[in-house]
C-alpha positions in Angstrom: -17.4 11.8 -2.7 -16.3 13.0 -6.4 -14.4 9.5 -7.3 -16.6 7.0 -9.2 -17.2 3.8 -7.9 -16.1 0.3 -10.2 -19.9 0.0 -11.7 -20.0 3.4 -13.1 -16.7 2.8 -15.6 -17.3 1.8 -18.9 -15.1 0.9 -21.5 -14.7 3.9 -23.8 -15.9 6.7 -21.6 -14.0 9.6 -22.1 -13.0 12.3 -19.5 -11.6 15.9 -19.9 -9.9 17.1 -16.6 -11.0 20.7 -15.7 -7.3 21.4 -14.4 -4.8 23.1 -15.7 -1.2 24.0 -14.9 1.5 26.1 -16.0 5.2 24.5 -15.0 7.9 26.6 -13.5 11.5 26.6 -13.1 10.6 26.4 -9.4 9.0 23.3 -10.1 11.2 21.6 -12.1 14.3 22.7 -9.7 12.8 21.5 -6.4 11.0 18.4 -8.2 14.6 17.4 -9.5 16.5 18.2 -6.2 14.2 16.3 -4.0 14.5 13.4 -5.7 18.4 13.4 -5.8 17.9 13.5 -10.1 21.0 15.4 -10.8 21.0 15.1 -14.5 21.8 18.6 -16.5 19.1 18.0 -19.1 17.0 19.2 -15.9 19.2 21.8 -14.0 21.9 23.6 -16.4 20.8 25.7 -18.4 24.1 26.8 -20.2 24.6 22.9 -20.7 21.3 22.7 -22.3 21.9 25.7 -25.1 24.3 23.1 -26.6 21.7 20.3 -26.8 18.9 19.5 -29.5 15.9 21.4 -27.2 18.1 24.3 -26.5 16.6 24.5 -23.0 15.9 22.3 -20.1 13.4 20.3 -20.0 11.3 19.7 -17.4 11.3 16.8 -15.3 9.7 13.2 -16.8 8.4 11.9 -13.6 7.1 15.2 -12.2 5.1 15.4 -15.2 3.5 12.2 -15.1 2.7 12.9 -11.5 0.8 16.3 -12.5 -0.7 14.4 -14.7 -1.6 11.8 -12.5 -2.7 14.2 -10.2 -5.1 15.9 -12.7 -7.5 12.9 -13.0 -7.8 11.7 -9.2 -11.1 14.5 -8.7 -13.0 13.3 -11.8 -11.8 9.6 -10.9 -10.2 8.1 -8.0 -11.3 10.7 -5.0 -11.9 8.2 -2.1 -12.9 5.4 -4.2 -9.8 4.0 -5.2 -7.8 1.4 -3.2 -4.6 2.2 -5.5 -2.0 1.7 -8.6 -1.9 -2.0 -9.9 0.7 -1.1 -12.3 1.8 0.6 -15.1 1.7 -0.8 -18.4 2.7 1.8 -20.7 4.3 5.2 -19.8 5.2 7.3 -22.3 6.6 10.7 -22.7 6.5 12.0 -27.1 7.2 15.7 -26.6 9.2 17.5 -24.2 7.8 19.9 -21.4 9.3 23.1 -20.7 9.4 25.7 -17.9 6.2 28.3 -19.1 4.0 25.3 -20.5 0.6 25.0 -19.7 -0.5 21.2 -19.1 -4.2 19.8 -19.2 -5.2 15.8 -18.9 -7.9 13.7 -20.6 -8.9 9.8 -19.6 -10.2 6.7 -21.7 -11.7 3.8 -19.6 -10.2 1.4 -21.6 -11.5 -1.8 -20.2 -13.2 -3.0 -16.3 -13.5 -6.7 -15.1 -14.3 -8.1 -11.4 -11.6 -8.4 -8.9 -10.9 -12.1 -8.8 -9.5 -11.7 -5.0 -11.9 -9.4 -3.5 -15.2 -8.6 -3.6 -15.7 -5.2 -2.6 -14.0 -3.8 -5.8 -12.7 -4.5 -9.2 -9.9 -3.9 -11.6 -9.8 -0.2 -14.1 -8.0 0.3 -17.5 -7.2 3.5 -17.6 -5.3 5.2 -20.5 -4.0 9.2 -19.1 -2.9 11.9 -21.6 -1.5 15.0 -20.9 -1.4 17.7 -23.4 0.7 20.7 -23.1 -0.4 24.3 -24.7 -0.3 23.8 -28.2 -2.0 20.4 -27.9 0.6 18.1 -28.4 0.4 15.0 -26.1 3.6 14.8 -23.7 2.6 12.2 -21.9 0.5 8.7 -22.1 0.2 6.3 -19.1 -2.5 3.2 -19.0 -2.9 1.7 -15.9 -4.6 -0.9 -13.7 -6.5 0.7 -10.6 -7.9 -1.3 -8.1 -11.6 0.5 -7.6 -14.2 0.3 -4.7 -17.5 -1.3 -5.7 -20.7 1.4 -4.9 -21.8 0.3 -0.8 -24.6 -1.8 -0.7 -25.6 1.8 2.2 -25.0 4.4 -1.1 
């Protein structure tokens, strides 16, 4: 199983995701359309050659879920028990169609589940980084993680 179990965090470990992905229209338009989002900044493109970025950008949500996708391999893969919650979710630069977006991790902090003892409580902080490596997205959450089998 890749996903790490609650004892191996530790506050300040640092992870660079192998995974990379380029965004396309495709995405962006089905993403958008699926999830009834009809805002322009998204789908029209003559609308968007009037507006500051000139083009439209891609999706917020859909970006944070690449993202979030990135990391579960390294991370989460079958030793997760899920999302907490979200503490900070923050999006500095726009994505566009063609951009090519990585993700890193910080542990930022671990403590015992006070409710269960088969697993305990992750800080994570998620960036993505586009391209040029300017960081379009920072998330920290609470995941609740499996503690290693006492059989592993």
């Amino acid at each position: 199983m890749p996903g790490m179990w609650f004892e191996e965090f530790e506050a300040g470990q640092e992870f660079k995701h192998p995974w990379s992905r380029t965004v396309t229209e495709m995405d962006n338009i089905l993403f958008t359309s699926i999830t009834m989002n009809p805002a322009p900044i998204h789908l029209d493109a003559e609308y968007m050659t009037t507006q500051p970025h000139g083009q439209r950008l891609m999706n917020s949500l859909y970006t944070a879920g690449l993202i979030g996708g990135m990391i579960v391999y390294d991370l989460t893969m079958g030793t997760t028990l899920g999302n907490l919650g979200y503490t900070k979710f923050d999006f500095p630069n726009p994505v566009f169609h063609g951009d090519t977006i990585r993700a890193e991790s910080t542990i930022l902090d671990k403590r015992e589940s006070k409710s269960r003892t088969d697993s305990g409580i992750v800080y994570f902080e998620h960036r993505g980084y586009n391209q040029r490596d300017e960081i379009v997205h920072i998330a920290h959450r609470a995941g609740l993680m499996l503690k290693r089998p006492t059989d592993a």
